[in-house]
C-alpha positions as CSV (number, residue, x, y, z in Angstrom):
1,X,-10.4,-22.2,-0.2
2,X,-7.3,-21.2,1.1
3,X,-6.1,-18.6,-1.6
4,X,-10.0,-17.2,-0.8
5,X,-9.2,-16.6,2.7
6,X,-5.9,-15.3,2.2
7,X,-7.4,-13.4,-0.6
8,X,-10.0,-11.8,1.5
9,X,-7.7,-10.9,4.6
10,X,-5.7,-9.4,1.9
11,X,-8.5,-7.4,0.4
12,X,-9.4,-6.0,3.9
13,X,-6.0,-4.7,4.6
14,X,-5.3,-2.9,1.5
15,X,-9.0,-1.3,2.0
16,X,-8.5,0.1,4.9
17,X,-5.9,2.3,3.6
18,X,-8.2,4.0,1.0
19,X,-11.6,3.2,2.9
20,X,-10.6,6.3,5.2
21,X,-10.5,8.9,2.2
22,X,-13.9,9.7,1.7
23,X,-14.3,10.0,6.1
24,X,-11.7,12.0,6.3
25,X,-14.0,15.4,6.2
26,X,-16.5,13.6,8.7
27,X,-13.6,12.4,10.9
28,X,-12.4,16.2,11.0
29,X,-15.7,17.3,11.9
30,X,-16.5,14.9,14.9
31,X,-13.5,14.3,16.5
32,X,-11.9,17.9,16.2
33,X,-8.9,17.3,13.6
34,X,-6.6,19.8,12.4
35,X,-6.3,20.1,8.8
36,X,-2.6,19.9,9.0
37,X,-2.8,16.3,11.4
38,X,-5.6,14.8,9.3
39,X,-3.6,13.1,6.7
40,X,-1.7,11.1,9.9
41,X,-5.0,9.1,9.8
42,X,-3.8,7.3,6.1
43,X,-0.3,7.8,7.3
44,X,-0.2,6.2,10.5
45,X,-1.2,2.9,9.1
46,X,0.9,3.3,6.1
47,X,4.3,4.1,7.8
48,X,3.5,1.0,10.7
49,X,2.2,-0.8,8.3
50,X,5.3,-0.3,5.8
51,X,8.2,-0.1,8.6
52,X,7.3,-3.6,9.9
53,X,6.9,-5.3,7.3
54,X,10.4,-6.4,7.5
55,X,10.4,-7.8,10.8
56,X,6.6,-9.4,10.5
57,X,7.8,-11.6,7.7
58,X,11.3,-12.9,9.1
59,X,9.5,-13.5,12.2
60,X,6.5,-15.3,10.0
61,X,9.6,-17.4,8.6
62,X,10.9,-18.2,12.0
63,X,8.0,-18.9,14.5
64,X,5.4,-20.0,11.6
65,X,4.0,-18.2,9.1
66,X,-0.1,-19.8,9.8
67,X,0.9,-19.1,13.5
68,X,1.9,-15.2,13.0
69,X,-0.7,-14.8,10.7
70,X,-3.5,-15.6,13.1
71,X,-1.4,-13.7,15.6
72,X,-2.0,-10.4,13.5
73,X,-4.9,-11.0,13.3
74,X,-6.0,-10.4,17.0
75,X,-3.9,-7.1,16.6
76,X,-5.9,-5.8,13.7
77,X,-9.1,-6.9,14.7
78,X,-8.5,-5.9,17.9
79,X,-7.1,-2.0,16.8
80,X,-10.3,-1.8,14.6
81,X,-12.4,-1.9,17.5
82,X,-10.2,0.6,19.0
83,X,-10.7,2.9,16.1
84,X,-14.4,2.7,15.8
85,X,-14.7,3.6,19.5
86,X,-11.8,6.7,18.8
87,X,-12.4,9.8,20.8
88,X,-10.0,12.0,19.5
89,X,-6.8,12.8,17.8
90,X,-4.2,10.9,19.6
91,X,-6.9,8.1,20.3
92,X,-7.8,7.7,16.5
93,X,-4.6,8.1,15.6
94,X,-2.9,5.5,17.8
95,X,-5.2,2.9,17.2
96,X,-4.6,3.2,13.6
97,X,-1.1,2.7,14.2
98,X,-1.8,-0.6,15.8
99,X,-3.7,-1.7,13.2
100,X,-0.7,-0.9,10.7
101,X,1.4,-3.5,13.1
102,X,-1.2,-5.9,12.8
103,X,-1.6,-6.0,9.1
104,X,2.8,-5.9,8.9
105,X,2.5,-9.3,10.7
106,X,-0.8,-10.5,8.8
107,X,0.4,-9.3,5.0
108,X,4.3,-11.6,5.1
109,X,2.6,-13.9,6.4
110,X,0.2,-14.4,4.0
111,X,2.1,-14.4,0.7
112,X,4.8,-17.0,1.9
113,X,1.6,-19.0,3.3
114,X,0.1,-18.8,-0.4
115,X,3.7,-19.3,-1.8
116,X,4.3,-22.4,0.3
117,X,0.6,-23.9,-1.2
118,X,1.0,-23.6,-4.8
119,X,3.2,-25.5,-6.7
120,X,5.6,-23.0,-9.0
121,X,4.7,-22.8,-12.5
122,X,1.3,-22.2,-13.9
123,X,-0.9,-22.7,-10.7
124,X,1.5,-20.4,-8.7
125,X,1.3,-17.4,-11.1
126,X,-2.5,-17.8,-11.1
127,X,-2.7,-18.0,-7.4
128,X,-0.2,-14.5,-7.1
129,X,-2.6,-13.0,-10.0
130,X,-5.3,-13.3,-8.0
131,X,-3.3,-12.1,-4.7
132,X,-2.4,-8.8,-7.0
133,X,-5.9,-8.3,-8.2
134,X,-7.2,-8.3,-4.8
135,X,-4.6,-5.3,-3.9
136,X,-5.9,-3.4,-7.1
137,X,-9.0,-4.0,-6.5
138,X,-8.7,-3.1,-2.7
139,X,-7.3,-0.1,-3.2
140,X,-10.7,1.0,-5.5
141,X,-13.3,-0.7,-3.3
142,X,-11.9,1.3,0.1
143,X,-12.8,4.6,-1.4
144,X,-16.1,3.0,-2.6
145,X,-17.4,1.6,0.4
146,X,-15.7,4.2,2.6
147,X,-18.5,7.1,1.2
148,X,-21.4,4.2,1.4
149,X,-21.1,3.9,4.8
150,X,-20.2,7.0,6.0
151,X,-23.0,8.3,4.4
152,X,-25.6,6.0,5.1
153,X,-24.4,4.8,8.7
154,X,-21.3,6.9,10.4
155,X,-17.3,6.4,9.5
156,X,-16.9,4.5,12.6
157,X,-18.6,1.3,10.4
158,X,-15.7,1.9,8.4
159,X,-13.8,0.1,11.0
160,X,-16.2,-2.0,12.2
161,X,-16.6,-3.8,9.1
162,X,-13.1,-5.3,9.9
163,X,-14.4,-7.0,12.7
164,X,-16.2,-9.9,12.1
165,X,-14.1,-10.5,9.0
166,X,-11.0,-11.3,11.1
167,X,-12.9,-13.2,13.6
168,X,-14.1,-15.3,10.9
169,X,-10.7,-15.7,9.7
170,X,-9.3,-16.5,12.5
171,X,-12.1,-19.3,13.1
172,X,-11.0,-21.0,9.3
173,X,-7.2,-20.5,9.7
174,X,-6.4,-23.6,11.3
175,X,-8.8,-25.5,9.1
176,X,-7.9,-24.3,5.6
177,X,-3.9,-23.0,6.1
178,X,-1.3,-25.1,6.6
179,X,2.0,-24.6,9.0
180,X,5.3,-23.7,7.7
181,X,8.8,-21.9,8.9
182,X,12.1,-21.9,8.0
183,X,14.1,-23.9,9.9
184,X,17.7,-22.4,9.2
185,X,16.5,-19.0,10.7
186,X,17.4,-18.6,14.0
187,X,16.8,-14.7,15.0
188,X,15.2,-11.6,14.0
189,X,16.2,-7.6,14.4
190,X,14.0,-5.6,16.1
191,X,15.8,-2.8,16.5
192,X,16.6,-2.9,12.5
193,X,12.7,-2.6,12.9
194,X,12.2,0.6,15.2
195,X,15.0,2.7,13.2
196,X,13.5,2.4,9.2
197,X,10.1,3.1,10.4
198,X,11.3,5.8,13.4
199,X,13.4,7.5,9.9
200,X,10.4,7.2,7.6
201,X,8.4,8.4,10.1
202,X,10.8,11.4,10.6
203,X,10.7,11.9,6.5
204,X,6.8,11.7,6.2
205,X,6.5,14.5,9.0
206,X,8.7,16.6,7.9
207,X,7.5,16.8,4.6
208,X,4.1,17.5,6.0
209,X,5.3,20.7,8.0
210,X,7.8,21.9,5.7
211,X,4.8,23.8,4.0
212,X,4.2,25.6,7.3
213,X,7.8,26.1,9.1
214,X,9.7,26.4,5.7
215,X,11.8,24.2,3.6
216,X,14.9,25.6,5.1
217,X,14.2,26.9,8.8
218,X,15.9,24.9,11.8
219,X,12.7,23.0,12.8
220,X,12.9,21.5,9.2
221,X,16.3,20.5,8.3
222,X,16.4,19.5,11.9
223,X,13.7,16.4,11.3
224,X,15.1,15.8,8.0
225,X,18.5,15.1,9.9
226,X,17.4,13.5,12.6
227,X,15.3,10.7,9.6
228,X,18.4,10.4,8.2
229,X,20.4,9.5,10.8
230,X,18.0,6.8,11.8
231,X,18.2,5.3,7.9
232,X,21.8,5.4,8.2
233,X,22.1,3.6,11.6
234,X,19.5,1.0,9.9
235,X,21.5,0.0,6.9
236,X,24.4,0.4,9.5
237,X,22.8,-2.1,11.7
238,X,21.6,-4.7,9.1
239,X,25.1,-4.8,7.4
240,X,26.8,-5.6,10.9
241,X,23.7,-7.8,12.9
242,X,24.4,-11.4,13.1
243,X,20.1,-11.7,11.9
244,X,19.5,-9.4,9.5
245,X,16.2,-7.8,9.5
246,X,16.8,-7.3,5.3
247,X,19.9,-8.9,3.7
248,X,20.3,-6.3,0.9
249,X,21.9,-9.3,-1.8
250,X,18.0,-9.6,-2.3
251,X,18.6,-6.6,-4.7
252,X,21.3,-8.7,-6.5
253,X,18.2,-9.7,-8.7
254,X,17.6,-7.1,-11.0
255,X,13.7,-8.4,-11.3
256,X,13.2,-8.7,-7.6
257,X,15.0,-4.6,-7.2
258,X,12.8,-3.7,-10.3
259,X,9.7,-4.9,-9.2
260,X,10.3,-3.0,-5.7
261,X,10.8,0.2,-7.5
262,X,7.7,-0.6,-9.1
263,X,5.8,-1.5,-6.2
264,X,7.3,2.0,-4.6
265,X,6.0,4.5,-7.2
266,X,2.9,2.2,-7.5
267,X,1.6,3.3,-3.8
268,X,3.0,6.8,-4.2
269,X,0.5,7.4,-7.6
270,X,-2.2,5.6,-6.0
271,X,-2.6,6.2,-2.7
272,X,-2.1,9.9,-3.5
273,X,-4.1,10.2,-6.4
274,X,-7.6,9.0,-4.6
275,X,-6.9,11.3,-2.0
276,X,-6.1,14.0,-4.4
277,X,-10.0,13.1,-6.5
278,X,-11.5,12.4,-3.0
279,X,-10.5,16.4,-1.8
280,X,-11.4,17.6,-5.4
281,X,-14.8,15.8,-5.9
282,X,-15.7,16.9,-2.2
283,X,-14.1,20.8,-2.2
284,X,-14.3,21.4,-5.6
285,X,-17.8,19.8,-7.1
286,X,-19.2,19.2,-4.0
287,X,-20.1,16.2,-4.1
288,X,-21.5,14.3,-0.7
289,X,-19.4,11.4,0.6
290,X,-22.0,8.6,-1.0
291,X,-21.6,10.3,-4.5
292,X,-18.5,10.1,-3.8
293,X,-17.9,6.7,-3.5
294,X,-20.2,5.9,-6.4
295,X,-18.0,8.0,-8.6
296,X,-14.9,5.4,-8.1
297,X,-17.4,2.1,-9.4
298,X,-15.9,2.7,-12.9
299,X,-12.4,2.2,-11.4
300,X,-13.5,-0.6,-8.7
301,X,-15.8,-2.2,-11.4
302,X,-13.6,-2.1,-14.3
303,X,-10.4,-3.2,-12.3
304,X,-11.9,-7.1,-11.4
305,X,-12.1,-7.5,-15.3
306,X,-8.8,-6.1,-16.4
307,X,-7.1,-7.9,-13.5
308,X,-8.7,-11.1,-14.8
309,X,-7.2,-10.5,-18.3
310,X,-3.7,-9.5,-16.4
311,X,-3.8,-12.9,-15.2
312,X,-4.1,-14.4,-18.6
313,X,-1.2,-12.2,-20.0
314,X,1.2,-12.9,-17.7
315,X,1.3,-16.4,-18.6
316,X,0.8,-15.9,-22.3
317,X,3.4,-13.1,-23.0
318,X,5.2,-12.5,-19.6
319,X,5.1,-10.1,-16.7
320,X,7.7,-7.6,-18.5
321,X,5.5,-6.5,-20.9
322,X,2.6,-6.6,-18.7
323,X,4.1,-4.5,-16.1
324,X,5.1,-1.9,-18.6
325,X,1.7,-1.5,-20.0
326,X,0.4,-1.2,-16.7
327,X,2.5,2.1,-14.8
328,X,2.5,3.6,-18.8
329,X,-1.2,3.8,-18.6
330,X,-0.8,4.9,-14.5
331,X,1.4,7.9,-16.4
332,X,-1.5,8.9,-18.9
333,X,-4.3,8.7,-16.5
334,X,-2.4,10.6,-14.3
335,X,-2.2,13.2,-16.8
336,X,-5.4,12.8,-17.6
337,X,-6.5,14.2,-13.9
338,X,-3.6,17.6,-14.2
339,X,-7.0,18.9,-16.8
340,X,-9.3,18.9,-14.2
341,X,-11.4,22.3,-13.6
342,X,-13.7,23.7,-11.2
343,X,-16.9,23.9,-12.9
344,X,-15.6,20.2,-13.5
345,X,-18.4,17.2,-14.8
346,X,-17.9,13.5,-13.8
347,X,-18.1,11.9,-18.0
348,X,-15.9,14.9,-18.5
349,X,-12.9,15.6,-15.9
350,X,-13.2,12.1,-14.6
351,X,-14.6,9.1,-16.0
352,X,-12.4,8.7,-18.8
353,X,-8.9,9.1,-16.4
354,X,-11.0,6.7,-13.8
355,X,-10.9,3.9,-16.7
356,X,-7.4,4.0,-17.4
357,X,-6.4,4.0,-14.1
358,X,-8.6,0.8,-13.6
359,X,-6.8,-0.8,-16.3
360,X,-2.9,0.6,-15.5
361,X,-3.2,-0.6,-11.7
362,X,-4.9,-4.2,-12.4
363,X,-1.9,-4.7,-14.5
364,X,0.6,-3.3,-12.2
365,X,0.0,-4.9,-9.2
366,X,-0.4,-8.4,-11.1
367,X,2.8,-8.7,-12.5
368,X,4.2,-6.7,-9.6
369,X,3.1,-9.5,-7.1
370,X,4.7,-12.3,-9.3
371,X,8.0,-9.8,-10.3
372,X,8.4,-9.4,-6.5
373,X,9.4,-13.2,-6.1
374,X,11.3,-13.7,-9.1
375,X,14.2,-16.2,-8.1
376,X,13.4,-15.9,-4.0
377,X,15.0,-18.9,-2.5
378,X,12.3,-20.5,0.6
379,X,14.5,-19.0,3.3
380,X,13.8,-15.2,2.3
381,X,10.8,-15.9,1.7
382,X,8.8,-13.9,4.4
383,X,11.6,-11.0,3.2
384,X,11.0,-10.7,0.0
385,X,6.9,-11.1,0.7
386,X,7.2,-8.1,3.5
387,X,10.0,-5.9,0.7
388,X,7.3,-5.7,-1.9
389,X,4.6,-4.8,0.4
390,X,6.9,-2.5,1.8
391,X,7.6,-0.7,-0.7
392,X,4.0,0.1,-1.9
393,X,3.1,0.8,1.8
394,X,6.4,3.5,2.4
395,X,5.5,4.7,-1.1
396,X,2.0,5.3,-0.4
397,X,2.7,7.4,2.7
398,X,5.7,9.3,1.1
399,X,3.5,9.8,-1.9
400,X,0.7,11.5,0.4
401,X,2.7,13.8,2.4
402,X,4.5,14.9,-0.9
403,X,1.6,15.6,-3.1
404,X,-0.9,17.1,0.0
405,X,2.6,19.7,-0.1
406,X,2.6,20.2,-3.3
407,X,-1.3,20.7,-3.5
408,X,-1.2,22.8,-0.8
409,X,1.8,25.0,-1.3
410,X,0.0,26.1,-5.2
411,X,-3.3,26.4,-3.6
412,X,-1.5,29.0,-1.0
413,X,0.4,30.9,-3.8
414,X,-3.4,31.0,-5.9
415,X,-5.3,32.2,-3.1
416,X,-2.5,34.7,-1.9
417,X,-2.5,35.8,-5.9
418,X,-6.9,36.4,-5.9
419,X,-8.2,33.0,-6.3
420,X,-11.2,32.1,-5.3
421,X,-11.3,29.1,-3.2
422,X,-12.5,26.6,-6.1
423,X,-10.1,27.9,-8.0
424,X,-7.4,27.7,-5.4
425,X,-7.4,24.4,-4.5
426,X,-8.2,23.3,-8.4
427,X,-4.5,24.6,-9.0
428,X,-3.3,22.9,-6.0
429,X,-4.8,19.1,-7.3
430,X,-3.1,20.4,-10.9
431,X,0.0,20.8,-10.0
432,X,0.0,17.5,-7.5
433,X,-1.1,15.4,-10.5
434,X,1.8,16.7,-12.6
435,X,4.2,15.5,-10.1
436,X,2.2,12.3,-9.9
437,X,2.3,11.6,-13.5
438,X,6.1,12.3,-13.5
439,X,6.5,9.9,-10.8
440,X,4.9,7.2,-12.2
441,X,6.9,7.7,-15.6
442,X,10.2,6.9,-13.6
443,X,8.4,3.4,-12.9
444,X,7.9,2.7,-16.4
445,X,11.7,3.8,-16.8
446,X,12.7,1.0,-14.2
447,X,10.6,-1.5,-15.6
448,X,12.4,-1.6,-18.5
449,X,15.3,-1.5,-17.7
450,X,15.1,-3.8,-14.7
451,X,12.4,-6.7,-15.4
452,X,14.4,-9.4,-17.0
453,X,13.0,-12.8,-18.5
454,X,16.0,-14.9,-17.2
455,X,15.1,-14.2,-13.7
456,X,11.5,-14.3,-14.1
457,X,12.3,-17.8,-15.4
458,X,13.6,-19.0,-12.1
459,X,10.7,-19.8,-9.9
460,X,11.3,-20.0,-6.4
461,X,11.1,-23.6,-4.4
462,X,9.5,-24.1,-0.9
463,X,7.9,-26.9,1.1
464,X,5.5,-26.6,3.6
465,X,6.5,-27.7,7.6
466,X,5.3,-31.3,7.1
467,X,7.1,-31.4,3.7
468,X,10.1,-30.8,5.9
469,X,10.3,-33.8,8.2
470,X,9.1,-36.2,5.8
471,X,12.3,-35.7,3.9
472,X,14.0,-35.3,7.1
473,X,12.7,-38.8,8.2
């Protein structure tokens, strides 16, 4: 009962970054968006999300992991009301920000919770199968459910659905979830906080007006300066802070810095590539936002039953292998989608990428999710938790302002050249799929090379609060 609570708060915050894809033309329309701000509706959640994960997890190991759990809760809950009643830009845009915060103190919390209830072994590796599955699948069911009910009711419900799934949660969390912290931990650094999400922040907007103030005016190369400074001064600031927000030894473990990589170019193919199809199926073939969400049932469908099989493998023949299978069949899909054409069909252009995708991210995200945690000790536990999920997160939003350039930037040279619209933005998705496909062939590279058996071997110990003064008694 506890992994399916977990599993379900789980499900609901990797949904709402794809649920928003198929709205996104809707959202434009009623709330008066500019093209070029649109994407900050994905983003905003992503880069919050992503840049607190950090500090939501060593606060989860400091103050109590149930207790910051149910704590983000009320945030996300609370900022999906918010974002069902948005008025505007700013107002859409804000609250989706706060929701991002909410779901960096619910997501930390929630893996070390389910780390701290199974025992290591077997039952642990089943328990983080299913926690990767439920990602996968996630990330399929958003775009899914996010044409259903804008189509049938209004995209607000898109964010309205969140709400009486976290008051529910909040009403079993002190029944089914037991408390747990880390005892030895004794701060936590903010401020490490505000500067890796201020830079990324800085990154993800300049890459998204780069395309319209050029890659080398003053504007540009200003924000990409000003990002970097604020990386620097964070890994400044977390080698020199008496409470590191992220001890970097973590990446001593060759799995651990593997899986990470993994987990990066993971969310940078995904979260890119449904927005990518989304655009295509609704600019190109014109399909409505229902049909549109039907169209990704083969991948949502399909995904549940290969991430079942996932779960199997990694115990029979190891995550390695697993993992490698999974971002090589992310690579073909990918290229797969750099064939699609305007006078496009759905068992033609996409059905047959849509099935190896389901496939390549069941498998990735399972082994990721165990990979992730390879050797952790219990008091970096909410770090390592937070890492992996901020690594998909940041690599999402990257991945989204890099490939909307891309996609953009061709469609501009086509049109400028003669092309039709259609034909346009065809070239446009092209050439962001390429990129896509070459992206996710470096994560193949690094699982290779950095997945190792010996530290996969190595399972990570913790004990749960009451554990704690038993032995202490």
């Amino acid at each position: 009962m506890a992994l399916a609570l977990l599993s379900v708060v789980q499900f609901m915050l990797v949904l709402d970054i794809a649920i928003v894809n198929v709205a996104l033309p809707s959202i434009k329309v009623d709330l008066g968006f500019s093209q070029e701000n649109l994407q900050w509706v994905i983003s905003a959640y992503a880069l919050v999300f992503g840049g607190f994960l950090l500090l939501g997890g060593r606060a989860a190991d400091l103050l109590g992991r149930r207790r910051m759990f149910m704590g983000g809760l009320v945030v996300f809950t609370g900022a999906s009301l918010l974002a069902a009643l948005a008025w505007n830009e700013p107002s859409l845009i804000g609250a989706r920000a706060i929701q991002g915060l909410g779901a960096a103190i619910i997501a930390p919390a929630a893996l070390s919770i389910l780390m701290t209830t199974f025992s290591e072994g077997k039952e642990r590796n089943i328990a983080l199968g299913v926690w990767g599955a439920v990602g996968g699948f996630g990330a399929a069911a958003g775009v899914l459910l996010g044409g259903v009910f804008t189509d049938l009711l209004s995209w607000e419900w898109i964010f309205f659905l969140n709400i009486p799934v976290g008051v529910a949660a909040l009403a079993l969390a002190p029944v089914l979830l037991g408390e747990s912290r880390d005892r030895s931990i004794r701060g936590f650094d903010a401020l490490g906080a505000v500067l890796v999400t201020g830079g990324l922040s800085a990154a993800v907007f300049g890459i998204t007006q780069a395309n319209d103030w050029g890659w080398s005016s003053s504007r540009t190369i200003g924000v990409f300066a000003a990002a970097a400074v604020l990386l620097v001064g964070f890994v400044i600031r977390e080698t020199r802070t008496t409470h590191p927000l992220m001890s970097f030894s973590i990446f001593r473990i060759k799995t651990v810095a593997g899986a990470n990589i993994a987990g990066f170019i993971l969310g940078t193919a995904l979260f890119s590539m449904f927005l990518m199809l989304t655009l295509y199926m609704q600019q190109v073939l014109g399909y409505s936002p229902l049909k549109t969400g039907v169209a990704y049932i083969a991948v949502a469908g399909t995904s549940i039953v290969w991430a079942m099989v996932a779960q199997q493998l990694v115990t029979r023949v190891g995550v390695k292998p697993v993992l490698v299978t999974g971002m090589s069949l992310l690579t073909v899909g990918l290229l797969y989608f750099t064939q699609v054409s305007v006078e496009g069909s759905y068992l033609g252009d996409l059905l047959p990428g849509f099935l190896v995708i389901a496939m390549g991210m069941a498998f990735s995200f399972v082994s990721i999710s165990i990979a992730a945690l390879a050797g952790i000790q219990a008091k970096d536990a909410g770090l390592a938790s937070g890492l992996i999920n901020t690594s998909q997160q940041i690599g999402g939003a990257l991945g989204i302002a890099v490939l909307s350039s891309v996609a953009v930037a061709h469609t501009t040279d086509a049109a400028k050249a003669g092309d039709a619209v259609p034909q346009a933005l065809t070239s446009g998705f092209q050439a962001a799929f390429w990129v896509g496909a070459g992206v996710a062939f470096v994560g193949v590279i690094a699982s290779l090379v950095l997945i190792r058996k010996d530290e996969l071997a190595v399972a990570p110990s913790f004990e749960t609060e009451a554990e704690a003064l038993a032995e202490a008694a």
